[in-house]
N, C-alpha and C positions, 0 to 999 in steps of 0.2 A: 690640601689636594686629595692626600687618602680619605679624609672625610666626606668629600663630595665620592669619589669611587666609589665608596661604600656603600653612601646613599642610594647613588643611582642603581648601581646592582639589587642592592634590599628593592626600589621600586620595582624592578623588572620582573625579579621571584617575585614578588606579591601578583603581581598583572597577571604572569604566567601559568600562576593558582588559582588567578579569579577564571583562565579561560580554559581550563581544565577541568572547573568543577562545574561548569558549563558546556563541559565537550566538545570547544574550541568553535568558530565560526562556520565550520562546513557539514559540524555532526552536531545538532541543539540537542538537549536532554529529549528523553521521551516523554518526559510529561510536560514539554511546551508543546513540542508537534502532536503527540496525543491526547487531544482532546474531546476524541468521542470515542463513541462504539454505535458500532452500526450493525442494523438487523437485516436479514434479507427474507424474503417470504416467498416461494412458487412454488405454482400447483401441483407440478408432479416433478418429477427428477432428471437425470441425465438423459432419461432413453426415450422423450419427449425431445425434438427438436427445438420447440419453441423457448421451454424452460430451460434447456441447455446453454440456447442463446443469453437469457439471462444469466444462469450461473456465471457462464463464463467471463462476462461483463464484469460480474461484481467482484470476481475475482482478481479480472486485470486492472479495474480501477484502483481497488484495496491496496493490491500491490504496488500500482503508481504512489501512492498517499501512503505507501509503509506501514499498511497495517495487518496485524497478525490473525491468520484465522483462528475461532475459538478461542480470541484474545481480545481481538478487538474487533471483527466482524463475528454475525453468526448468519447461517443459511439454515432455515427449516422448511424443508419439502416435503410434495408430494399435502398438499394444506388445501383441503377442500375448498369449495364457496359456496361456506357457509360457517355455521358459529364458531368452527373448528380456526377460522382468519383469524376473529379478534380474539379467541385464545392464544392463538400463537402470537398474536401483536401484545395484547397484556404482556403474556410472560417473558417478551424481548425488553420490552419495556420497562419491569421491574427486575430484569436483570440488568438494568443499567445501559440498555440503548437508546442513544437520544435522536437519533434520525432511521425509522425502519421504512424499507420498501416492500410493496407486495406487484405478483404480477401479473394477475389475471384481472379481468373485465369484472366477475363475479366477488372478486373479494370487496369493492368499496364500500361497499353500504357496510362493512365490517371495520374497513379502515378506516370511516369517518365514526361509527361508534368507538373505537378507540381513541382517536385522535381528541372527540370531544371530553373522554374523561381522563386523557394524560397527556394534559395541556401546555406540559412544557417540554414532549415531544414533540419531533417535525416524522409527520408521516407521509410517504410520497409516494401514488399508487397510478400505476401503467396502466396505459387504456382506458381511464376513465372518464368518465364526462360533468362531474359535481362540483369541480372544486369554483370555478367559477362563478355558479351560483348556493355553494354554502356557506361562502365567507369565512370560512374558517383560516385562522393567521394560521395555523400550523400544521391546514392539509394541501396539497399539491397534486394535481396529472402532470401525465406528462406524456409525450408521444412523437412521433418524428413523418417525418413527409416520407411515407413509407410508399406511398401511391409513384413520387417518380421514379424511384427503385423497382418498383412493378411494373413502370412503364417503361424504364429501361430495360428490363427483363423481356419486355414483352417487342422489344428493337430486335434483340437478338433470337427470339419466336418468329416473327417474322419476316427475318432473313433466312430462317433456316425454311420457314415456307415458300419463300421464293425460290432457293435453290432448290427444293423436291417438283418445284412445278418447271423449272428451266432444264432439269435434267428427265422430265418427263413424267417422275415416279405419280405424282396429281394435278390435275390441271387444275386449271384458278376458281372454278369451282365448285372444287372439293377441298379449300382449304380453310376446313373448317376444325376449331381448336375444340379442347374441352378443356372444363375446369371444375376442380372437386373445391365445393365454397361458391367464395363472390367476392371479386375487386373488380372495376370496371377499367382501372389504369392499365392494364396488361391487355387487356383488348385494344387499348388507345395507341398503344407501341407498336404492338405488331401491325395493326391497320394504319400507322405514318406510313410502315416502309411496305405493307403488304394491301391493299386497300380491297382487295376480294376475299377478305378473310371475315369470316364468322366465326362465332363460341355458344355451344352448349355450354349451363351448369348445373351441377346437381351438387345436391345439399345433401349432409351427413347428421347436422343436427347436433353434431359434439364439437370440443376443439382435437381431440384425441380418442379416434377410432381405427386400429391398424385394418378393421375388417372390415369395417365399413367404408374407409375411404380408397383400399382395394378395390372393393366392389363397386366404386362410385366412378374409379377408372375404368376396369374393365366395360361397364354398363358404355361411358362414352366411345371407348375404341369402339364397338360393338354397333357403335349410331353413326359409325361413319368418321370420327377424330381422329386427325393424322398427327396432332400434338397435343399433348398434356400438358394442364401445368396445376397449382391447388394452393390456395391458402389453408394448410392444414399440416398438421402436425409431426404425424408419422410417416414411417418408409411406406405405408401404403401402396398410395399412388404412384411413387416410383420404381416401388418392386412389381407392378403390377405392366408398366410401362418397356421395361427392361425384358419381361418376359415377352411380350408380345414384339417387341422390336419398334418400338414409339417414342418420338423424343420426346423426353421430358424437363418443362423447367419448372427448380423447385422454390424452396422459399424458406427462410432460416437458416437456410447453411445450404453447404452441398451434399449429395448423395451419390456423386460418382462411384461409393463405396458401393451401394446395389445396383447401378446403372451404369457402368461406364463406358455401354457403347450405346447408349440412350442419353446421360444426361448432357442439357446442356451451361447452364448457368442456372445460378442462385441468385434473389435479393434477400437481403434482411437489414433489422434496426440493429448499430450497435450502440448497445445502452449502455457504456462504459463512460463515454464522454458528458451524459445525463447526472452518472452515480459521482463521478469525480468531480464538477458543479454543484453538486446537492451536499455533496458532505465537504466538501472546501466551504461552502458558504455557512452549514455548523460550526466550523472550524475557527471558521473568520467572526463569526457573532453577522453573519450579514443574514436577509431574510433570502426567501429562495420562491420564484415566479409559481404563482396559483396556477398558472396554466405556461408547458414549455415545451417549443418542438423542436426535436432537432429537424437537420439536413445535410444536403450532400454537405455545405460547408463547413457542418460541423462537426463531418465525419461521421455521424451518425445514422446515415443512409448509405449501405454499400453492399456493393456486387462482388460474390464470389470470385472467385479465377474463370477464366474461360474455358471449357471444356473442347481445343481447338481439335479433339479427334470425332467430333460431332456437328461442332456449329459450323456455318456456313461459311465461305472465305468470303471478307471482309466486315465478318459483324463487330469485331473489336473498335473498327474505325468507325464505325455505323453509331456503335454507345457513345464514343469519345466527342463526337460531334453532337449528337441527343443531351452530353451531358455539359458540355461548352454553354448553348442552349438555354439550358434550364438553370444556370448558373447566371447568367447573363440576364436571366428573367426574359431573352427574346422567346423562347417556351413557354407556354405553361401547359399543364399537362390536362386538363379540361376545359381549353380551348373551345369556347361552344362552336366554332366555325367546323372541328372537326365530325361532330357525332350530332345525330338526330334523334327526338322523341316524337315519336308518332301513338294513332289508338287509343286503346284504352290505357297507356301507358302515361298521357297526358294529362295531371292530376289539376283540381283548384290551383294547389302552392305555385304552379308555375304559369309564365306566358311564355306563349313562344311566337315564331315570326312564320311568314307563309310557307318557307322551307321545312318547318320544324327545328331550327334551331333556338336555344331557350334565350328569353333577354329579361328571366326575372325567375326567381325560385327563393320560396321562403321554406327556408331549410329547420331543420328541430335541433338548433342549437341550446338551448339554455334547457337544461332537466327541470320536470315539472309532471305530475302522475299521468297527466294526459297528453301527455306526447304530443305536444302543439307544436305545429313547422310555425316560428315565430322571428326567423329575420332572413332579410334578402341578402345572397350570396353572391347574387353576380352582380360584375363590375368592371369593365374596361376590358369587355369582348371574351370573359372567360369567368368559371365558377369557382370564385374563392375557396379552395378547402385548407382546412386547417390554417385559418384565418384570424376565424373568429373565437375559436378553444384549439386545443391539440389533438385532440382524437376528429378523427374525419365522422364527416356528418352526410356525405356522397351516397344516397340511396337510390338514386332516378335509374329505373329499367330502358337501355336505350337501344335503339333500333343495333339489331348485327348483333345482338346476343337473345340467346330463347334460354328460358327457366322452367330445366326441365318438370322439375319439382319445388316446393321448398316446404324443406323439414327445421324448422327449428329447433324442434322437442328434446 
């Protein structure tokens, strides 16, 4: 009988030592769970809105996935678009990272020259439109339905226009928006619930101009804009908005910090649920989608806080219902019933019907030098975007917005 005692004890201590030098079932070694390292690439730094957003993502991913910075992630900012990308991708990459992201528009043609000569990295680059047609196993876009996030934005734009026209301050038509850039879903929001609303936009031609996208506000106040909003980068536009007494919604975060009796709501992507997909699936040995969008489902399209000492009473219930909606797919957010193309704005690519609304657009999804609109987008009463790749392909200029300018340069 001691004999068996004995045994059985020696068994346990042994067990006990194999689950120890294993770190016991709830703590695995670090080098089962770590098994990458991961690069991060964006354009400019913290005091960039846009790239903030980024940072911050790869950070809280990283740290969902336990991993250490300048251990096992790296972030190099502030990285041109241009040779200066696939420098920084090489040298992540021979420093031993096996999935790097980059995350501007301008860097791909950088990431895919990387990606084809360190082939047994996974490169995965935001905003872009290649991956689909370069085949590459080991390049990736990726982007999220950032459009109903701006259209939800633009619900609570156009509630806050309704109450300035019900309390008197403009009547219905003067309620007209501006906007520094170009998304056409923030106009589609605010004309659900405001339908006498119109939008100037003027173009800056950068993603990151504080002076010029100041001036780009100012110029619209100055034409008559009783709300701002902008797909751009900087406090610009909302320090601009704040001075003059204009509400403004922004876009990447919020800015109540220089507007806090102007601002009123934010949309942005969070790419956190994108980075922890992408580097799970290195992890796993699994491969990772050529082309990935998030959405609201997957948390990866979302609205700031409300800014209730600005916005209008009731627009909280106003989104919640917008976003019920859009969830349920009874929404969608270019809806061809709602918006028209008239003029010179009516190109070959499209037909439309006697009202002008569209029931056919060959849109310029697949890259190629000559920019050919080369598949049809619509389908069952509305314009598939981000459909057919992840980065939106939505370029139709449509009645209820005028273009003041447009600078590319």
């Amino acid at each position: 009988m001691k004999k068996v005692l004995a045994l059985i004890l020696a068994l346990v201590m042994a067990l006990s030592l194999v689950a120890c030098s294993k770190g016991g079932n709830d703590k695995p070694d670090d080098n089962e769970t770590k098994k990458v390292k991961v690069g991060f690439i964006t354009l400019h730094d913290e005091n960039s809105t846009y790239d903030l957003n980024f940072i911050n993502a790869a950070k809280e991913a990283c740290q969902t996935l336990g991993l250490v910075e300048n251990e096992d992630y790296f972030i190099k900012k502030n990285v041109p678009e241009g040779q200066e990308c696939y420098n920084a991708a090489a040298e992540l990459a021979e420093q031993g990272c096996n999935i790097i992201f980059a995350d501007s528009f301008g860097h791909e043609s950088y990431m895919i020259e990387a990606a084809k000569e360190f082939k047994n990295v996974q490169f995965c680059h935001s905003t872009g439109v290649r991956a689909h047609t370069e085949g590459l196993a080991n390049y990736h876009n990726a982007f999220a339905s950032i459009y109903e996030g701006r259209y939800l934005a633009g619900v609570a734009a156009g509630m806050k226009l309704n109450d300035m026209i019900a309390n008197g301050y403009i009547t219905e038509d003067q309620a007209k928006m501006g906007y520094v850039g170009a998304f056409t879903s923030f106009y589609l929001g605010a004309k659900s619930v405001c339908p006498s609303v119109t939008m100037d936009v003027t173009f800056t031609g950068s993603w990151y101009d504080e002076t010029a996208e100041k001036e780009g506000a100012n110029k619209l106040i100055a034409n008559g804009c009783v709300l701002i909003s902008q797909h751009a980068d900087s406090m610009g536009a909302p320090t601009a908005c704040e001075k003059a007494g204009v509400p403004n919604v922004s876009y990447n975060g919020s800015t109540v910090s220089v507007g806090p009796n102007t601002y009123i709501i934010s949309s942005r992507i969070d790419w956190a649920p994108y980075y922890v997909y992408a580097i799970q699936a290195v992890i796993d040995g699994k491969s990772i989608d050529a082309d990935w969008t998030g959405t609201l489902a997957t948390k990866s399209v979302v609205l700031s806080d409300l800014n209730t000492n600005v916005a209008a009473d009731g627009t909280q219930a106003a989104i919640d219902e917008a976003i019920k909606k859009l969830e349920s797919g009874e929404l969608h957010v270019f809806d061809v019933s709602t918006f028209t193309v008239s003029g010179e704005n009516v190109t070959a690519d499209m037909k439309i019907d006697a009202e002008g609304h569209l029931t056919s657009y060959m849109a310029d999804v697949d890259n190629d030098a000559n920019m050919e609109h080369d598949t049809d987008v619509v389908h069952d009463g509305y314009f598939a975007e981000s459909e057919k790749r992840s980065a939106p392909y939505f370029d139709i200029a449509i009645d209820g917005i005028v273009r003041l300018d447009v600078n590319f340069g």
